[in-house]
C-alpha positions in Angstrom: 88.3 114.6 131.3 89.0 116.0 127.9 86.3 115.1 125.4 87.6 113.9 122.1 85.1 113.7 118.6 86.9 112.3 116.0 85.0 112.5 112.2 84.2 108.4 111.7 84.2 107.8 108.2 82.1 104.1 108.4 79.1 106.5 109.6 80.4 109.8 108.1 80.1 111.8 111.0 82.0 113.4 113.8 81.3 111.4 116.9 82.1 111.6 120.8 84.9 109.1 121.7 84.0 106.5 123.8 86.7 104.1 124.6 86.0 100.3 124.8 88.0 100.1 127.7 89.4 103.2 129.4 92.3 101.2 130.8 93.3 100.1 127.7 92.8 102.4 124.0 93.4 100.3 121.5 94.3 101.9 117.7 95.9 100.1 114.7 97.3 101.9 111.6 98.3 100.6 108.5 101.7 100.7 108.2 104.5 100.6 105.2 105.4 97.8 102.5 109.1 97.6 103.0 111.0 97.7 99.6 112.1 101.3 99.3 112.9 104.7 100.6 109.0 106.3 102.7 107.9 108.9 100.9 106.5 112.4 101.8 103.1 110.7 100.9 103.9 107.9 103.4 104.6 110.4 106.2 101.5 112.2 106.3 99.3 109.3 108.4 102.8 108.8 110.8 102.1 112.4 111.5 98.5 112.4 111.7 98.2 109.3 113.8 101.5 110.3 116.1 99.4 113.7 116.7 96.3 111.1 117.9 98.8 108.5 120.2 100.0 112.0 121.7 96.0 113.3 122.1 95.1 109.6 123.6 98.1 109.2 125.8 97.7 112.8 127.4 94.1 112.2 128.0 94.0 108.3 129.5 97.6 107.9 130.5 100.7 106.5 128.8 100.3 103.2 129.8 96.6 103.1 128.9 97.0 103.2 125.3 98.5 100.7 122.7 99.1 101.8 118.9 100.3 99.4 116.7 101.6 100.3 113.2 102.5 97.1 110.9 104.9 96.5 108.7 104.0 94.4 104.9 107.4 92.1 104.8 106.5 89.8 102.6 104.6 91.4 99.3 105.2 90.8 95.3 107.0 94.6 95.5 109.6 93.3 98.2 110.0 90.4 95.4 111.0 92.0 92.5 113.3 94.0 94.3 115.1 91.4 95.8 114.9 90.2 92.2 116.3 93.3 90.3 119.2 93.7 92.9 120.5 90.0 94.0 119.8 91.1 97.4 118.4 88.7 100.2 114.3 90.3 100.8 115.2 89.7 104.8 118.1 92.3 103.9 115.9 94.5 102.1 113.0 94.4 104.6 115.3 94.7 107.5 117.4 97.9 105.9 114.4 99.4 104.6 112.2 99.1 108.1 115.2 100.8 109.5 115.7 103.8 107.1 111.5 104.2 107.9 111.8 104.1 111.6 114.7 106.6 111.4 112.9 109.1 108.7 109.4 108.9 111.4 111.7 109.8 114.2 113.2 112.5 112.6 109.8 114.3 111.9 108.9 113.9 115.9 107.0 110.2 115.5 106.8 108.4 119.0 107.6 104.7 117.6 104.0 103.3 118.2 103.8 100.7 121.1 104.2 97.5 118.8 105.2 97.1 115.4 104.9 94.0 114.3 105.8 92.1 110.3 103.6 90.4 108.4 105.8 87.8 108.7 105.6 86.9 111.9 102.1 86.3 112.0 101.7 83.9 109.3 100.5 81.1 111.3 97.8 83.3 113.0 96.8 84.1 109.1 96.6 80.7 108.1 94.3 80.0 111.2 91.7 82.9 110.3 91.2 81.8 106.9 90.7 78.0 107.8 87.9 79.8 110.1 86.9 81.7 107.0 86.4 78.8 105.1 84.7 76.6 108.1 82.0 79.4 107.9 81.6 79.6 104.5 83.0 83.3 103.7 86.1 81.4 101.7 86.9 78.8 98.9 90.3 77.1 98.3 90.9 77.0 94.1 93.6 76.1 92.4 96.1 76.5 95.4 94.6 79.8 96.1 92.1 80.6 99.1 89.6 83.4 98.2 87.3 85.6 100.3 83.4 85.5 99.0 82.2 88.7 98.7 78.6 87.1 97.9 78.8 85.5 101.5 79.1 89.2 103.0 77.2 90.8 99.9 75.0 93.0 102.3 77.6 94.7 104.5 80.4 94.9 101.9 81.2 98.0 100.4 80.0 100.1 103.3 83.2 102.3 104.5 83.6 103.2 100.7 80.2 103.9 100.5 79.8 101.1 97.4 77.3 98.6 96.0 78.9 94.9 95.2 76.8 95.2 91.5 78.2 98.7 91.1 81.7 97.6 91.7 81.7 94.5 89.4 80.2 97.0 86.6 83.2 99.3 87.4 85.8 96.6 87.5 87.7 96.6 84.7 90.7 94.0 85.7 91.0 90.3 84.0 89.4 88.1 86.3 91.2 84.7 87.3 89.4 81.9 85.8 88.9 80.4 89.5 87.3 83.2 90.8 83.4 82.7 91.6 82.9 86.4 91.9 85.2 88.8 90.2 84.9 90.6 93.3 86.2 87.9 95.3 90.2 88.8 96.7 92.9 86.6 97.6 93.6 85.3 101.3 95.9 82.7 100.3 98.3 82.0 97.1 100.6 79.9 96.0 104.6 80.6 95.8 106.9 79.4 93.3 110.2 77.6 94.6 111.9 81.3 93.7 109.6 83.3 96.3 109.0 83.4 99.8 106.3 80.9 101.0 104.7 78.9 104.2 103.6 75.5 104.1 99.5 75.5 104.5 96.7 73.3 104.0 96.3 74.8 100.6 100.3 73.8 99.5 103.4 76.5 99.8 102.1 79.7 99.4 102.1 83.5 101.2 99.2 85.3 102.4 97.4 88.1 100.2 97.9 91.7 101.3 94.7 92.4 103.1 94.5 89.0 105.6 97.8 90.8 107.1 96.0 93.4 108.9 93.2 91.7 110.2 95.5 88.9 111.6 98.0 90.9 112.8 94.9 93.3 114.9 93.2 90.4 116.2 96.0 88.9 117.8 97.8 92.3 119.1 94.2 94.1 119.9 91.5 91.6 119.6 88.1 91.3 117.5 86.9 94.6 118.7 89.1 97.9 119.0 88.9 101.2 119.2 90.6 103.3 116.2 91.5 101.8 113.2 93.3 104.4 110.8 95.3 105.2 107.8 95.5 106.8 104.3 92.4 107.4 102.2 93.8 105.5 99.3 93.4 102.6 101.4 89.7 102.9 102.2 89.3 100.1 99.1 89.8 98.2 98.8 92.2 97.2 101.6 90.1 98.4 104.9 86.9 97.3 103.1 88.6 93.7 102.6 89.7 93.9 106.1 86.2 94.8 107.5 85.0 91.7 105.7 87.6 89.2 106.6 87.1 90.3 110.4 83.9 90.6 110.8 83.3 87.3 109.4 86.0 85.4 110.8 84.4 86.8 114.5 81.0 87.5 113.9 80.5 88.1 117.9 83.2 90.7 117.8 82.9 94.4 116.0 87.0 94.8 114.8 87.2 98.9 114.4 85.0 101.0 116.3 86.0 104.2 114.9 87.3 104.8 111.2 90.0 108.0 110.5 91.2 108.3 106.9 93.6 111.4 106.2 93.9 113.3 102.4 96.4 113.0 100.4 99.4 115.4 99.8 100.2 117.6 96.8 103.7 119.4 96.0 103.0 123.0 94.8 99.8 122.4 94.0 100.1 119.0 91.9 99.5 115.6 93.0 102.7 113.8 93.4 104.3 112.1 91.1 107.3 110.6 89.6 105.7 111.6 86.0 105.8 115.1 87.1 109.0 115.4 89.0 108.0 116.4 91.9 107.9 113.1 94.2 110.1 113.1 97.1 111.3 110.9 100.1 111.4 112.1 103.3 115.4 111.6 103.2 115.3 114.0 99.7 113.8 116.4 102.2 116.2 116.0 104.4 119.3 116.2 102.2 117.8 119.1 100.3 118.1 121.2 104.2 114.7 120.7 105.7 114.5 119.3 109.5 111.9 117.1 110.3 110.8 119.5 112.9 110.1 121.9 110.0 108.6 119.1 107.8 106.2 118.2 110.7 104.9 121.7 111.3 104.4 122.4 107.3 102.2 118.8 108.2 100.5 120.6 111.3 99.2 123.5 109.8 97.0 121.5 107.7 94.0 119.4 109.1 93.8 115.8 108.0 91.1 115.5 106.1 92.2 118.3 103.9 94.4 118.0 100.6 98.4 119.1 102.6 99.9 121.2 99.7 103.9 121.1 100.2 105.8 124.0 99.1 108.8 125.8 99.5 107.2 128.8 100.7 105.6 127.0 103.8 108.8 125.4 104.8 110.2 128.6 104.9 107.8 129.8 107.0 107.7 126.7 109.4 111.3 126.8 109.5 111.8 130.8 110.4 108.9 130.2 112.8 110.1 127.4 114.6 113.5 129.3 115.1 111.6 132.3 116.7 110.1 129.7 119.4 113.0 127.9 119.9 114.7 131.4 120.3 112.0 132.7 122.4 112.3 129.3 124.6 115.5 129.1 125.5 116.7 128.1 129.0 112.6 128.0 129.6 111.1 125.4 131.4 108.1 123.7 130.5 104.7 124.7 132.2 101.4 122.9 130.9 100.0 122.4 128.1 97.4 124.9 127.0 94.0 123.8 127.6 93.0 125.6 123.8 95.5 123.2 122.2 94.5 119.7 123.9 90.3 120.9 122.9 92.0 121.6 119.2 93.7 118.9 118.6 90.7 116.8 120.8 87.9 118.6 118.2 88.7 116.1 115.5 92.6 117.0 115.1 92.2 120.3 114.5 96.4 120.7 114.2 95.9 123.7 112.3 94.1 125.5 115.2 96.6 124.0 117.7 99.3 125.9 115.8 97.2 128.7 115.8 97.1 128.6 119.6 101.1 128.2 119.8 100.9 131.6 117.8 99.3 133.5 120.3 101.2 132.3 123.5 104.0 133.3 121.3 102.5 136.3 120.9 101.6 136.6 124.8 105.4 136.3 125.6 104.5 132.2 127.4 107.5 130.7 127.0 106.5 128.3 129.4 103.5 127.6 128.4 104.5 127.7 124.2 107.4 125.3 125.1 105.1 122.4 126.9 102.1 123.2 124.3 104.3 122.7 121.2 106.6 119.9 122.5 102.8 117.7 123.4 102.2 118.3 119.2 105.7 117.1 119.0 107.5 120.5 118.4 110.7 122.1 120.2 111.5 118.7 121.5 115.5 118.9 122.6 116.2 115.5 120.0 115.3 118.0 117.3 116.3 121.2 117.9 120.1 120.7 116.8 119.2 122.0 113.3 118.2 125.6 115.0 121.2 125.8 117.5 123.6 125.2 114.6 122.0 127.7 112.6 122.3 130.2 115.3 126.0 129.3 116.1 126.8 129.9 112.6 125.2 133.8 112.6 127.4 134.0 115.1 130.7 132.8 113.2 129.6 134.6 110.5 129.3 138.2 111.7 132.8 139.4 111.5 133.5 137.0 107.7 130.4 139.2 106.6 132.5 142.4 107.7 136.1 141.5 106.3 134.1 140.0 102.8 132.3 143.9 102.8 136.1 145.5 103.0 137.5 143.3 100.4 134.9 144.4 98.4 135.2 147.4 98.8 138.8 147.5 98.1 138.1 145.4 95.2 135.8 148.2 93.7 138.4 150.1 93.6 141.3 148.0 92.3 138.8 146.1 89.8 140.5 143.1 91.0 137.5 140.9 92.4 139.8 137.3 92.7 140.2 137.8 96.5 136.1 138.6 96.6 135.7 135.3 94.6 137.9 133.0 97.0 135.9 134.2 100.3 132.3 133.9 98.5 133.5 130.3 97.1 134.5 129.0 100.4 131.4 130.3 102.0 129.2 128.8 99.9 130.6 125.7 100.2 129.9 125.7 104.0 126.8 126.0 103.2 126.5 130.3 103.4 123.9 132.5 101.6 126.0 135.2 100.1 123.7 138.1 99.8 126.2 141.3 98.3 124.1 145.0 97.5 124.8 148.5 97.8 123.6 148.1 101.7 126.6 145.7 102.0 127.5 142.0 102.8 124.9 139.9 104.2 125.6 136.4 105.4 123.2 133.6 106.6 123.9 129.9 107.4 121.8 127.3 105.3 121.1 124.1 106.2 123.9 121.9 106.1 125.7 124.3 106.9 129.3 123.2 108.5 131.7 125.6 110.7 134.6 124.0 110.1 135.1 124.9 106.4 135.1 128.4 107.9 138.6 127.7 109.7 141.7 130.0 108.1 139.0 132.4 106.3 
């Protein structure tokens, strides 16, 4: 069996994989807040942790893994956008968990194996932090239930690699009046008649962000799991509140075994930002001509724990890459996956060295084996190679518009009357057509988005 080390970051090492139970691998990932479009930010641990699922089912078996991936439906975000549009949240949350599930499939995401809401876990919430406060790790105040960092003081702070003291010198928020520890966070809270709330022994209120998690793995994986993942930006204080909150409200059971945090993602070099104009959704990507096949290769190429740098330049070469497999794959038939590409990606995710190794059986001429290699990293799938055979269909259409816009050029040149040139280079650009015209001649290649049709009667 394939031997997988994955770096843990609770004891900041790499570390064989040992599975809890080999009949069942259990991973949970935080998942998105609904209220908006995912960004390319968000997409980065969807890929990182669909490249894992892929790693885990291939080496245990399909139906030996579970993945869940949450979804945060009810949070003061979700709020005041239901708020500033009129709309009902249920609408929001439902459209906008849509649009994500959509946008993850498009970059090659297999939709984890449950993917529950906040929402519909509310009870088992409510139940953990009574526990909580029956052991003395929580305090009801003022209609709000907080966790007591104080009753945990030893342990807490470890994933982030933080002292309690040196966090409460650090802290620079206002701190509620009802809070015994300004480090103490909210399990519980109360909810105006305006906003969405639960009846509880504490009055009508809504859970705080961080009890979601631990609720919602508990009852989907149990008290002790194998993988628990997601961005670094969450390490605290969400996954440190989480630890907390789990480990105290089962203090027989271990909750994560194994911690994976990926690096954040850049845009030409600068962190992204809607200050700096550079922050875009997946579905900007989209519209601006980028697949999601080529948007999860730019990902690949870059390990997870490594700053990914989007650029232009990148896409480019993911995308003229991807059509030279697809090319060279064509009417192949899947063999098996390279052995060099399941010990990359099991060496701690090494994506950039499985790409590496889809480069040389490229290079060796292995269709077979390039075609079942990429498609197991989630590459040259058939659901997303429509992008490529339309591009290809269109070099074909365009061949002979590329000769008869070189002859009225020509003629043009001549006659100095360039309106005919004009009308042919208009229309092709609207169908989406690079118009490339030198001394060499006319050269003519489909963008993306590009359509055929406009090309009738030219």
């Amino acid at each position: 069996m394939t031997q997988i080390t994955l770096h843990n970051t609770m004891s900041r090492q790499r570390e064989i994989f040992q599975p809890i139970d080999l009949q069942n691998v259990r991973m949970y990932v935080c998942g998105p807040t609904v209220y908006d479009r995912a960004h390319l930010g968000n997409a980065r641990p969807v890929v990182v942790f669909d490249l894992l699922f892929r790693l885990l089912r291939h080496v245990y078996g399909a139906d030996h893994v579970t993945y869940v991936r949450n979804f945060t439906d009810v949070d003061d975000k979700i709020n005041a956008r239901a708020a500033e549009t009129g709309r009902d949240i249920r609408e929001i949350t439902d459209e906008t968990i849509q649009w994500f599930l959509d946008d993850m499939g498009a970059l090659g995401a297999l939709e984890p194996t449950q993917a529950p809401r906040a929402t519909e876990y509310i009870g088992e919430m409510i139940a953990m932090i009574e526990g909580l406060i029956s052991r003395g790790h929580a305090y009801a105040a003022e209609g709000h239930v907080l966790f007591a960092v104080d009753s945990w003081k030893e342990s807490y702070g470890k994933l982030s690699g933080r002292s309690v003291d040196d966090m409460i010198a650090g802290a620079r928020v206002e701190v509620a009046p009802y809070k015994r520890n300004p480090m103490d966070f909210v399990l519980w809270k109360p909810s105006s008649d305006d906003l969405p709330g639960w009846d509880s022994p504490w009055g009508r209120g809504r859970p705080g962000w961080h009890i979601e998690c631990s609720a919602m793995s508990d009852a989907l994986l149990g008290a002790t799991f194998d993988i628990h993942g997601g961005g670094n930006d969450l390490m605290f204080p969400h996954h440190e509140n989480e630890i907390a909150q789990s480990c105290c409200a089962n203090p027989d059971g271990g909750f994560a075994k194994v911690w994976l945090h990926n690096e954040m993602l850049q845009v030409e070099g600068k962190k992204m930002s809607k200050s700096l104009g550079n922050f875009f959704t997946v579905q900007d990507l989209f519209q601006q001509g980028w697949p999601g096949e080529v948007i999860r290769l730019v990902f690949l190429q870059t390990h997870y724990r490594k700053p990914m740098d989007w650029t232009e330049a990148k896409a480019q070469a993911a995308r003229d890459t991807l059509k030279k497999w697809r090319k060279m794959t064509d009417g192949a038939v899947a063999g098996d996956v390279s052995p060099a590409v399941v010990d990359a990606v099991a060496s701690d995710l090494n994506s950039a060295g499985a790409v590496a190794e889809l480069h040389k059986l490229a290079g060796a001429g292995d269709a077979a084996g390039l075609l079942a290699s990429a498609r197991f990293l989630g590459l040259l799938t058939p659901e997303m190679g429509a992008w490529a055979e339309e591009s290809e269909t269109g070099a074909d259409l365009l061949a002979p518009l590329a000769e008869k816009l070189a002859a009225v050029r020509a003629t043009a040149m001549e006659t100095k009357d360039f309106s005919e040139v004009d009308r042919l280079k208009t229309a092709l650009l609207d169908a989406g057509v690079e118009v490339r015209m030198s001394k060499a001649g006319v050269e003519l290649s489909p963008k993306d988005g590009f359509d055929a049709a406009k090309l009738e009667g030219l």
